[in-house]
C-alpha positions in Angstrom: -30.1 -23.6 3.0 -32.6 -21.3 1.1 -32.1 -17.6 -0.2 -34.7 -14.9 0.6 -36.8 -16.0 -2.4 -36.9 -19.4 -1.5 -33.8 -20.7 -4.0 -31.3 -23.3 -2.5 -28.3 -21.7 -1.7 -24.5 -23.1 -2.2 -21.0 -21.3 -1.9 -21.1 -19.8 -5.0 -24.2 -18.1 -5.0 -23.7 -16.6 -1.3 -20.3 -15.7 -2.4 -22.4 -13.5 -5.2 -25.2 -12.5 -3.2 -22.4 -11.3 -0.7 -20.7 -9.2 -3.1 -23.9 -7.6 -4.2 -24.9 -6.6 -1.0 -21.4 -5.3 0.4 -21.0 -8.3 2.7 -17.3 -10.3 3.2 -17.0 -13.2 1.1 -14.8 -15.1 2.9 -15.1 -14.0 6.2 -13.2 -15.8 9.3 -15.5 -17.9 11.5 -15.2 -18.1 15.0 -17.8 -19.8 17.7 -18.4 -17.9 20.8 -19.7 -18.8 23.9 -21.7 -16.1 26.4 -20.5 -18.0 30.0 -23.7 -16.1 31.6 -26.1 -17.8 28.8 -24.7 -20.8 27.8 -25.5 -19.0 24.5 -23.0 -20.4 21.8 -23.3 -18.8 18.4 -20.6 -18.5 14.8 -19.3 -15.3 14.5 -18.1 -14.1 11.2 -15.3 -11.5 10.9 -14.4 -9.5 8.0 -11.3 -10.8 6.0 -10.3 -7.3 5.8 -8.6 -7.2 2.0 -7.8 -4.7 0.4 -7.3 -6.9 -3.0 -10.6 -6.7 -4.9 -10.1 -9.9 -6.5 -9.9 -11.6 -2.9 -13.3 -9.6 -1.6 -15.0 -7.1 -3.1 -16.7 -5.7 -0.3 -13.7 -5.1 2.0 -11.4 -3.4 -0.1 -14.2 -1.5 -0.9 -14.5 -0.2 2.4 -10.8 -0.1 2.9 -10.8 2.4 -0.4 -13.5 4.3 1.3 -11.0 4.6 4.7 -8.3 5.6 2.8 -10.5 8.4 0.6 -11.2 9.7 4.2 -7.9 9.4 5.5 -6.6 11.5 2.4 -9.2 14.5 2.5 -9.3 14.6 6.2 -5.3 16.2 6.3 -5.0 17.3 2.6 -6.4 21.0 3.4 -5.7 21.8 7.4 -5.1 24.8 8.8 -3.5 23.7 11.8 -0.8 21.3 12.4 -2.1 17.8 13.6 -0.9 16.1 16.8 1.6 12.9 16.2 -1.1 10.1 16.7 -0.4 8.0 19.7 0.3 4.1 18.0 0.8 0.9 20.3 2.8 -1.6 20.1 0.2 -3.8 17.7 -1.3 -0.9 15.8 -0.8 -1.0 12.0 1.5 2.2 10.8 -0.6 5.0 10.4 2.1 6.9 8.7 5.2 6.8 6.5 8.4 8.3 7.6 12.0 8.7 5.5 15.3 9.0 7.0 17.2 12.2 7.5 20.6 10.9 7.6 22.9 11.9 4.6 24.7 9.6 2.7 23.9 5.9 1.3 23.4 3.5 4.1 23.6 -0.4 3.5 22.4 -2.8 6.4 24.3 -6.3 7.1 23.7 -8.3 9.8 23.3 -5.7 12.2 25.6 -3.3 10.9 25.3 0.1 9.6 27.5 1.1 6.4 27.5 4.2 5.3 28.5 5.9 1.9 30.1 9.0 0.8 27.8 11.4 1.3 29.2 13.3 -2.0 27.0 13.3 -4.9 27.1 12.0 -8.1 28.6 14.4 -10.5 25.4 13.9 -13.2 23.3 15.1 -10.6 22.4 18.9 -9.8 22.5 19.9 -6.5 19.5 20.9 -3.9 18.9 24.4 -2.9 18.9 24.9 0.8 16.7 26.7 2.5 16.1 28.2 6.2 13.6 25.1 7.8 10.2 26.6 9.5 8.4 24.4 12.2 4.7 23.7 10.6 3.6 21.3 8.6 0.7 23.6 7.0 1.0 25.7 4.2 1.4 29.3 3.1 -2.3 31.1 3.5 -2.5 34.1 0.7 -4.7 37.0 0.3 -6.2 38.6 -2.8 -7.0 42.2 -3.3 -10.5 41.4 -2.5 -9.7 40.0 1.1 -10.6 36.8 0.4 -7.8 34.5 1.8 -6.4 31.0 0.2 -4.4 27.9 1.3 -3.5 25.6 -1.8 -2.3 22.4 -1.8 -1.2 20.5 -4.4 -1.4 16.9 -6.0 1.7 15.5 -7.6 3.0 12.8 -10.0 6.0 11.4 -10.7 7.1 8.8 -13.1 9.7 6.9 -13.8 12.2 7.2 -17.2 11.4 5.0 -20.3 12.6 1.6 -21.0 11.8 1.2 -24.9 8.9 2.8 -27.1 5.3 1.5 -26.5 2.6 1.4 -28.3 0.3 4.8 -27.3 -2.8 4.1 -25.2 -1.5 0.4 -24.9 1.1 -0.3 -22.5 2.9 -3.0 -25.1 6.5 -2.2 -26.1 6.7 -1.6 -29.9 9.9 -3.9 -29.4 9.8 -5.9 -27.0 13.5 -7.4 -28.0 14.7 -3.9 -27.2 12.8 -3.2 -24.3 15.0 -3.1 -21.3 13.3 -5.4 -18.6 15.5 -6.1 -16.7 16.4 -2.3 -15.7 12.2 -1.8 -15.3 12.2 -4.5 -13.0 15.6 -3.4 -10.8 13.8 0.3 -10.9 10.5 -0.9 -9.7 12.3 -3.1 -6.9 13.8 -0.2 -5.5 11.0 2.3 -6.0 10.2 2.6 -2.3 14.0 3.7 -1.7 13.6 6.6 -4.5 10.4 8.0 -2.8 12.1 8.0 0.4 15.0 9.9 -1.1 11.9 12.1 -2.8 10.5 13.3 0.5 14.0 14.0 2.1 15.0 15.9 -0.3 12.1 18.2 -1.0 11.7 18.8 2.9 14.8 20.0 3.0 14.2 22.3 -0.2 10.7 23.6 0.7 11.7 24.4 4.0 8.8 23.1 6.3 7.5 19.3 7.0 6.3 18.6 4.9 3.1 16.0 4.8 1.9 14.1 2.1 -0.7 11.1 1.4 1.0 9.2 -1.2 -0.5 5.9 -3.4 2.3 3.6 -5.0 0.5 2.7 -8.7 1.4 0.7 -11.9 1.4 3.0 -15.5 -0.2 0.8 -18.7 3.5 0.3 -19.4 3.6 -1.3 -15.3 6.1 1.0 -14.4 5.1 2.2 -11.1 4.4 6.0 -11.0 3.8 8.4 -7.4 0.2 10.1 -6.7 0.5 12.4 -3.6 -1.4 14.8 -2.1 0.6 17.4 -0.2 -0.7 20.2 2.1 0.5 23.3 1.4 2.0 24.7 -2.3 6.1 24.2 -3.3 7.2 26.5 -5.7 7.1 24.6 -9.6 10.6 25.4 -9.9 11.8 23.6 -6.1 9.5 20.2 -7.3 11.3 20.5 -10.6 15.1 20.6 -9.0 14.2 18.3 -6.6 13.1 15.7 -8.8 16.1 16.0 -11.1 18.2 16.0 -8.4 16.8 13.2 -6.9 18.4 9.3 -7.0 19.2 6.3 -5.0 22.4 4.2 -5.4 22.3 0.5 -4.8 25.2 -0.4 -2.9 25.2 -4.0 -3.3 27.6 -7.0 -4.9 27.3 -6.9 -8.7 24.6 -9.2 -10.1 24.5 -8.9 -13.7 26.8 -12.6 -14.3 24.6 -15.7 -13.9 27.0 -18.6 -12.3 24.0 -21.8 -11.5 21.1 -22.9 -12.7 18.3 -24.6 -11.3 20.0 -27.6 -12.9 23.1 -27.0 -11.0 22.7 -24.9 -7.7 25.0 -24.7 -4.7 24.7 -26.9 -1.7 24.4 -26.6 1.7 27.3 -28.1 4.3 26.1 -27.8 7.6 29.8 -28.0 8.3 31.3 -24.9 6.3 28.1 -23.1 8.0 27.3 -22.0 4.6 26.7 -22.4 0.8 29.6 -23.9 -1.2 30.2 -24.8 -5.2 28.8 -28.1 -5.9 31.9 -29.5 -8.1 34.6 -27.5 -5.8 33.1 -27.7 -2.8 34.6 -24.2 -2.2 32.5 -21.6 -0.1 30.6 -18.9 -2.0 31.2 -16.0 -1.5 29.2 -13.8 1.2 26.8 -10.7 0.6 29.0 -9.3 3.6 32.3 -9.6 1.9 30.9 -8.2 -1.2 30.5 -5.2 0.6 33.8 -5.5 2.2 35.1 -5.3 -1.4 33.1 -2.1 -2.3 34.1 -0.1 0.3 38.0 -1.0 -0.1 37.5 0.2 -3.8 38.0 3.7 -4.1 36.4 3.1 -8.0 33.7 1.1 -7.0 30.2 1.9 -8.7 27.1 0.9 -7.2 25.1 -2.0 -8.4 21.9 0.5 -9.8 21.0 3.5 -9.8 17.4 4.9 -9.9 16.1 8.0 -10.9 12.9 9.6 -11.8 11.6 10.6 -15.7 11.2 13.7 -17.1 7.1 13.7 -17.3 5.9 15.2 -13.6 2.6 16.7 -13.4 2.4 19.2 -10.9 -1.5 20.5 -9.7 -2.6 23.6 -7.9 -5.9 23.0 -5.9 -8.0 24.7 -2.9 -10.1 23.3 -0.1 -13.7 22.2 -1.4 -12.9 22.0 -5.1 -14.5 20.0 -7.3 -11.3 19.3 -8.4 -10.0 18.0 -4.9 -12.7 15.8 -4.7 -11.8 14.7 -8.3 -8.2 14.2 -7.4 -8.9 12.1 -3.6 -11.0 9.7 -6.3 -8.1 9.6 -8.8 -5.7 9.0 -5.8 -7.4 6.3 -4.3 -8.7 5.0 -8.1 -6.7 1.4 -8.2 -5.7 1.0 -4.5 -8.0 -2.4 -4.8 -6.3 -3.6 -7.5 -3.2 -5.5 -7.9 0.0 -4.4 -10.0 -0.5 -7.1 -12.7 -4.0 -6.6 -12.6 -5.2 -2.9 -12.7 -5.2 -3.0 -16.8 -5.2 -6.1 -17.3 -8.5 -6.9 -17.5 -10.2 -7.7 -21.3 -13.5 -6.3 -19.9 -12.5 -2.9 -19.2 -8.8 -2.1 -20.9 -9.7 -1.3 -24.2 -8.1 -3.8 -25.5 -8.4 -5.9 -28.6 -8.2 -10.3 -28.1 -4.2 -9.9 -29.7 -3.5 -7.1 -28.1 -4.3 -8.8 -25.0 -2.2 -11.6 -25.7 0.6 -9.1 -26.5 0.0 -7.3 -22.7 -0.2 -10.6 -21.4 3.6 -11.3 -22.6 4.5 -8.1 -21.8 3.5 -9.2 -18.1 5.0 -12.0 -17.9 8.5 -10.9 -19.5 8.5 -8.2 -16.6 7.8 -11.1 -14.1 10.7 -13.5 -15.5 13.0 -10.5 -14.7 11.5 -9.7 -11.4 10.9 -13.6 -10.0 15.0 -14.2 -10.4 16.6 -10.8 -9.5 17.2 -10.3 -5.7 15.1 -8.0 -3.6 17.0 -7.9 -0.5 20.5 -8.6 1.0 18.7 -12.2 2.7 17.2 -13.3 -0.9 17.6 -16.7 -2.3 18.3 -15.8 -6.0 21.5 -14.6 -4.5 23.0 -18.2 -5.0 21.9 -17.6 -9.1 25.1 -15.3 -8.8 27.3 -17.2 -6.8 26.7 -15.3 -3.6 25.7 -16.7 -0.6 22.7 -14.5 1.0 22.8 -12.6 4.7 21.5 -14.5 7.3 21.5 -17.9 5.2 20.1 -21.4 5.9 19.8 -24.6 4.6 16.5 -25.1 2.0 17.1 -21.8 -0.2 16.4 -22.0 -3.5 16.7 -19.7 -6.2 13.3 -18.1 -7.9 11.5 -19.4 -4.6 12.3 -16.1 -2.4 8.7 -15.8 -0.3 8.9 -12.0 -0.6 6.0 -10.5 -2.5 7.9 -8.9 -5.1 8.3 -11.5 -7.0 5.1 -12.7 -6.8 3.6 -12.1 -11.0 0.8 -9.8 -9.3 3.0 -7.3 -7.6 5.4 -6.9 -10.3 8.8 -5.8 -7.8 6.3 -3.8 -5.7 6.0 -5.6 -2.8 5.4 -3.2 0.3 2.4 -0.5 0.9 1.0 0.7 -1.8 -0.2 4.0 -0.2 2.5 5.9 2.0 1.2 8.5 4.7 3.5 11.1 6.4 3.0 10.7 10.4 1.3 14.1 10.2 -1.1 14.1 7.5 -4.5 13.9 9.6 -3.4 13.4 13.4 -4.7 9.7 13.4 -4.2 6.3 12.8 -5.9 4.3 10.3 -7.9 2.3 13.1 -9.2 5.7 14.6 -10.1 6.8 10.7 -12.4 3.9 11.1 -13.8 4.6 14.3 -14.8 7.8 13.4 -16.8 6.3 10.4 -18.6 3.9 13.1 -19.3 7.0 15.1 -21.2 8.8 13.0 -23.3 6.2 12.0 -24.0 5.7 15.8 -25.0 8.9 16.3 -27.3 9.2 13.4 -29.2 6.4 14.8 -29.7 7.5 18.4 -30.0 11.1 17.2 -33.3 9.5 15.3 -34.2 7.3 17.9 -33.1 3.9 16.6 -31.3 1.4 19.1 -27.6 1.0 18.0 -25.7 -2.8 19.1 -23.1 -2.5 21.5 -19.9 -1.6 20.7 -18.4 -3.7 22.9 -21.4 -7.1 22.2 -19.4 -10.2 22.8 -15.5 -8.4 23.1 -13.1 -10.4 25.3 -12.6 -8.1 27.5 -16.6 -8.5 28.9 -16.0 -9.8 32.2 -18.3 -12.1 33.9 -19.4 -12.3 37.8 -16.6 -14.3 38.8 -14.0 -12.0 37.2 -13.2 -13.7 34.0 -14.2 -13.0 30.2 -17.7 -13.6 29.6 -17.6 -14.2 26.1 -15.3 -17.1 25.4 -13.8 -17.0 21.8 -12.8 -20.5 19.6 -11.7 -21.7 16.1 -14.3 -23.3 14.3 -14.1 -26.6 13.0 -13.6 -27.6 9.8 -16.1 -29.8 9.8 -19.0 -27.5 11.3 -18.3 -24.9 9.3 -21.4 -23.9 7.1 -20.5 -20.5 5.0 -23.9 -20.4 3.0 -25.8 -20.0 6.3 -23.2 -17.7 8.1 -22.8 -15.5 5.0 -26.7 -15.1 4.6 -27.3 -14.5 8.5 -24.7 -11.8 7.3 -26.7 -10.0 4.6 -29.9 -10.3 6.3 -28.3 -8.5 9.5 -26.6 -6.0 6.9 -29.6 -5.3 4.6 -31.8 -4.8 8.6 -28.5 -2.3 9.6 -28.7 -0.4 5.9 -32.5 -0.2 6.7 -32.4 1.4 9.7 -29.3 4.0 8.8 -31.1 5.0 5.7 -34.3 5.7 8.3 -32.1 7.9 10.4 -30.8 9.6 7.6 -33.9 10.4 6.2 -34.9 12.0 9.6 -31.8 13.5 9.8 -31.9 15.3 6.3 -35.5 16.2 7.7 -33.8 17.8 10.7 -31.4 19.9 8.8 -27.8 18.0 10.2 -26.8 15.2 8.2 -24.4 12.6 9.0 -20.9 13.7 8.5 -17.1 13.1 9.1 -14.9 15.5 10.5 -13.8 16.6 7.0 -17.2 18.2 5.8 -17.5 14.8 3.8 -21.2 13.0 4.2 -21.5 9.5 3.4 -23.5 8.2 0.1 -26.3 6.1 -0.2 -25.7 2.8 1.8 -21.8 4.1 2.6 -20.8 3.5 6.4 -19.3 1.3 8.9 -21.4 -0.6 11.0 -22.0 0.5 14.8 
């Protein structure tokens, strides 16, 4: 296979020519075959990362999505519709409980706490709850009217002294680990507790577009974008006033190793000691314990720090542009990852080394602590998890928080109230497809079909036209596929830059339904 310039091509260099260009790098191959034809052609599809150490290209243009999604509801005047979401569409929003009290799942069940609070916790002011999710519009002397918004970020408390504008601990002997990783386990569970509690304060919904991120220290620390302004003193209650309790079996005494782990007897239904042969004790009988224990204390506690930046900002700012960029800044990069890298951290070669340890001191904390009532490292305590089988093995739970990149934070990183923008993250794309369509019929240019080669084509006879297959392993050639790609790209960007061109001539360029236009060679395809 030969490039444009007449070079032989192999994976590695269509892999880089494919990144340069904006193309997948590892896209899915799939052979279809047009039944009316006999037509039989490789299609590649998009991987669809959003890592950009897995492809560049496509969390690229999954940062670009969510950069729309977050201005698109950040300043609206009106509240949105609840977008309508089947049964395979992917969440296009993030919503908390409203139940009081601490509620701990098992097996089906539904426990639930003392809804008192702790006494080193402040209380939340109350107030009377409106029905919008918009916020208060204000007028100056001169007529003119505002709606600010703000953008918001929280962090979490300090584990030991670091080193400024480094990340490493001064100490790392005294640096509490194991409480950073427990805190950054159970981060989610705070920020749900977050938005409960200052909905309740502000006194409407409120609606917020929200991005999970890692400090230099790898703490994880809150962005969000909310519409509408909170009084500084209601954010600053809220988050001192804000924690969650973990109500689970204590798990600070190491009973096995992986040099001597319980075993499984298919006959006790269950884990048992490997010298005694005695059954461990369940996760469900743990609980039983706490809630017969009128002293009991739960297993962790997590709280927010002291340092939270609160921001002012209007509609078409500069500075709300600035902040949607800032919000959306590391969504492509992993946990371990986003200052990790020698190239761009600022870093000297042993200082490197030292955040290098630093990582991995955070990871031996986070790979063995549990993450969920059905984890394996359960059994490191001498507790037998929910829900458990034979083949579980301590330090080998599959969820991603323990992998080293995610650092305890294993679920979304960005978190969208149900109401930010009216519209799932599959319509957010659409739209971006739609406007490129129309640019190029508004200057005359052919688009493809939407619908070219979809399974739901039907043929004369009443079934699919287009018959979709698996590739072989053996006839899969990537090179050729990925440079069909980028010549088909490069003829797309062509032709879009042609109708932009006429359509800046015409006075109405391209844009989304926020005001935003795209930038050179920005777009989905048609």
């Amino acid at each position: 296979m030969l490039a444009p310039d007449g070079a032989p091509v192999d994976v590695d260099l269509a892999y880089t020519l494919a990144a340069n260009e904006g193309v997948c790098v590892r896209p899915l191959l799939r052979k279809v075959t047009d039944r009316a034809t006999g037509d039989v052609r490789t299609v590649p599809i998009r991987c669809g990362s959003t890592r950009e150490s897995v492809c560049p290209p496509c969390a690229t243009k999954a940062r670009r999505v969510r950069m729309q999604q977050c201005r698109e509801g950040w300043h609206l005047t009106e509240d949105p519709l609840l977008p309508e979401r089947g049964l395979d569409e992917e969440p296009g929003g993030h919503e908390v409980s409203e139940g009081p009290g601490e509620v701990e799942p098992s097996q089906g069940e539904r426990r639930v706490r003392s809804t008192r609070r702790r006494q080193d916790a402040p209380g939340l002011p109350r107030v009377p709850m409106e029905d919008r999710t918009t916020g208060q519009a204000f007028t100056a002397p001169d007529g003119t009217c505002y709606r600010p918004s703000m953008f918001i970020t929280w962090t979490l408390p300090s584990y030991g002294k670091v080193i400024r504008g480094t990340g490493i601990p001064a100490d790392p002997a005294r640096y509490d680990y194991r409480r950073a990783a427990l805190d950054a386990l159970h981060f989610p569970k705070l920020v749900d507790r977050l938005w409960q509690n200052l909905r309740r304060c502000a006194g409407f919904k409120i609606q917020y577009f929200s991005a999970v991120e890692a400090q230099r220290r790898l703490a994880p620390h809150l962005h969000a974008a909310i519409r509408g302004a909170i009084p500084r003193k209601t954010i600053r209650q809220v988050t001192k006033a804000t924690y969650f309790q973990l109500w689970w079996p204590a798990f600070d005494e190491i009973r096995y190793d992986n040099h001597r782990l319980p075993v499984w007897d298919r006959e006790a239904g269950g884990y048992c000691d490997p010298d005694t042969g005695r059954p461990l004790r369940t996760f469900r009988d743990g609980l039983d314990e706490l809630d017969d224990d009128p002293d009991a204390k739960p297993a962790h506690v997590v709280r927010f720090g002291q340092q939270t930046d609160v921001k002012g900002l209007l509609a078409g700012s500069k500075d709300s542009e600035r902040a949607v960029g800032y919000l959306c800044k590391y969504l492509t990069k992993s946990v371990a990852d986003t200052y990790a890298d020698p190239a761009t951290s600022g870093l000297t070669e042993d200082q490197h080394a030292a955040y290098e340890a630093h990582i991995d001191r955070l990871h031996e904390q986070v790979l063995w602590l549990p993450c969920s009532p059905e984890c394996a490292n359960w059994l490191r305590y001498g507790i037998q998890p929910d829900a458990a089988g034979p083949g579980l093995t301590p330090g080998m739970c599959p969820a991603p928080h323990h992998d080293r990149e995610n650092l305890g934070i294993g679920g979304r990183r960005v978190l969208v109230s149900r109401q930010w923008s009216g519209k799932t993250l599959t319509e957010h794309r659409a739209d971006r497809a739609a406007v490129v369509r129309q640019a190029l019929e508004a200057a005359g240019i052919d688009a493809p079909e939407a619908d070219r080669c979809a399974a739901d084509v039907l043929d004369d006879d009443g079934l699919p036209r287009f018959v979709w297959e698996d590739v072989p392993v053996d006839q899969r050639d990537y090179p050729a596929v990925i440079l069909a790609s980028v010549r088909e790209h490069r003829a797309w960007k062509a032709q879009y830059e042609q109708a932009k061109t006429i359509a800046v001539q015409r006075e109405s360029p391209p844009q989304l339904a926020c005001g935003q236009s795209f930038g050179k060679g920005e777009g989905e395809r048609p």
